[in-house]
RODRENLUM-55212 format. One record per residue (C-alpha): residue number from 1; residue in three letters; y, x, z. Coordinates in nm, 3 decimals. Layout:
REC	i	aa	py	px	pz
REC	NUM	ALA	Y	X	Z
...
***
This chain:
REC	i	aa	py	px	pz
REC	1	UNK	12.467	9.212	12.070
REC	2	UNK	12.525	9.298	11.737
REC	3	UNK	12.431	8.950	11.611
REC	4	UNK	12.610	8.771	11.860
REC	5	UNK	12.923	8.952	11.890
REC	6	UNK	13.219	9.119	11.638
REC	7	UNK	13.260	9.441	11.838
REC	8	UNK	13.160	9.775	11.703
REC	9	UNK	12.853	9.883	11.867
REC	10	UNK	12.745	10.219	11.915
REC	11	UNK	12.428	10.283	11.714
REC	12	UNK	12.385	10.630	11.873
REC	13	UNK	12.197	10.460	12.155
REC	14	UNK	11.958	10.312	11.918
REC	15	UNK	11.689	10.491	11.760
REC	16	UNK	11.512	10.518	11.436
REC	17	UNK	11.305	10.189	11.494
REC	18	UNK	11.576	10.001	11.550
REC	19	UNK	11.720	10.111	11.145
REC	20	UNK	11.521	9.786	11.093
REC	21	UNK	11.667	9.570	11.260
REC	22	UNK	12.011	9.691	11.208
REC	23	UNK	11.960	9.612	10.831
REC	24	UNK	11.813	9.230	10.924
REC	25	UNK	12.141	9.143	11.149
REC	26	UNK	12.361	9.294	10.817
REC	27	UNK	12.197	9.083	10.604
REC	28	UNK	12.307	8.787	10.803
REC	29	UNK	12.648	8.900	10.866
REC	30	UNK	12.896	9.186	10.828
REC	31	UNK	12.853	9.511	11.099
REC	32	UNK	13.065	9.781	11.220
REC	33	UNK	12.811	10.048	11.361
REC	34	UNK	12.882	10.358	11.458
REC	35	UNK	12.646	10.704	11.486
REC	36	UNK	12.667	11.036	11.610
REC	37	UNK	12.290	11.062	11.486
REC	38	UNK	12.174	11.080	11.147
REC	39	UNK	11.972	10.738	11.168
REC	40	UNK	11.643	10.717	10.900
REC	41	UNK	11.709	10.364	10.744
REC	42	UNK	11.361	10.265	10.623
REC	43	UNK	11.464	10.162	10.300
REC	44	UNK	11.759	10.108	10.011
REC	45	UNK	12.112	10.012	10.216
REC	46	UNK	12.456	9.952	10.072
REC	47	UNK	12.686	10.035	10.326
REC	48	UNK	13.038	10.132	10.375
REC	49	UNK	13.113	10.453	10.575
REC	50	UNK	13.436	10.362	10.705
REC	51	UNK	13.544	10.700	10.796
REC	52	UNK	13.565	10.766	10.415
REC	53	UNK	13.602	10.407	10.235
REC	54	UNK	13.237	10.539	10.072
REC	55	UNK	12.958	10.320	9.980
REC	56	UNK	12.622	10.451	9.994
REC	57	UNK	12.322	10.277	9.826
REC	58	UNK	12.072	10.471	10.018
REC	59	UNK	11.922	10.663	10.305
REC	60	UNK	12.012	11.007	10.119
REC	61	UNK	12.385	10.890	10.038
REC	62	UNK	12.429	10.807	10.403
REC	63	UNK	12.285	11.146	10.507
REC	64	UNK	12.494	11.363	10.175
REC	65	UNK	12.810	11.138	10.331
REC	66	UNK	12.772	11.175	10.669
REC	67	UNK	12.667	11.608	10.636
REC	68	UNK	12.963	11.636	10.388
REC	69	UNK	13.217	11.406	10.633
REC	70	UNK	12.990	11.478	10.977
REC	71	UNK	13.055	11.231	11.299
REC	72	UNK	13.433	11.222	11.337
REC	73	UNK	13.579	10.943	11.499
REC	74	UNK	13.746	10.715	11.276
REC	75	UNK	14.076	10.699	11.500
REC	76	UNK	14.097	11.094	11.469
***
């Protein structure tokens, strides 16, 4: 769904094997993913955490970001 669709999809139901393929569909187009899990991204990401207008370079960025911020909703 995520490569066929625009919606925000809720990356809490995937686990750590799919970090993979999460960062494939991104590199072919813009994703809005959201986590109540910290998710172990196999390798360097640049992402945006949207909750905090933050960009991360890297699994430990996303994990100091997401600790420091934790798994608020973005509408709260």
């Amino acid at each position: 769904m995520m490569l066929k669709t625009d919606y925000e999809m809720w990356g809490t139901a995937c686990g750590d094997n799919c970090a993979k393929w999460i960062l494939k569909i991104a590199e072919k187009k813009d994703i809005t993913v959201s986590f109540e899990h910290l998710m172990n991204f196999p390798e360097d990401i640049k992402a945006e955490i949207v909750n905090t207008g933050k960009i991360v370079n890297n699994d430990m960025e996303f994990m100091l970001e997401v600790l420091r911020y934790g798994f608020k909703n973005k509408e709260c």
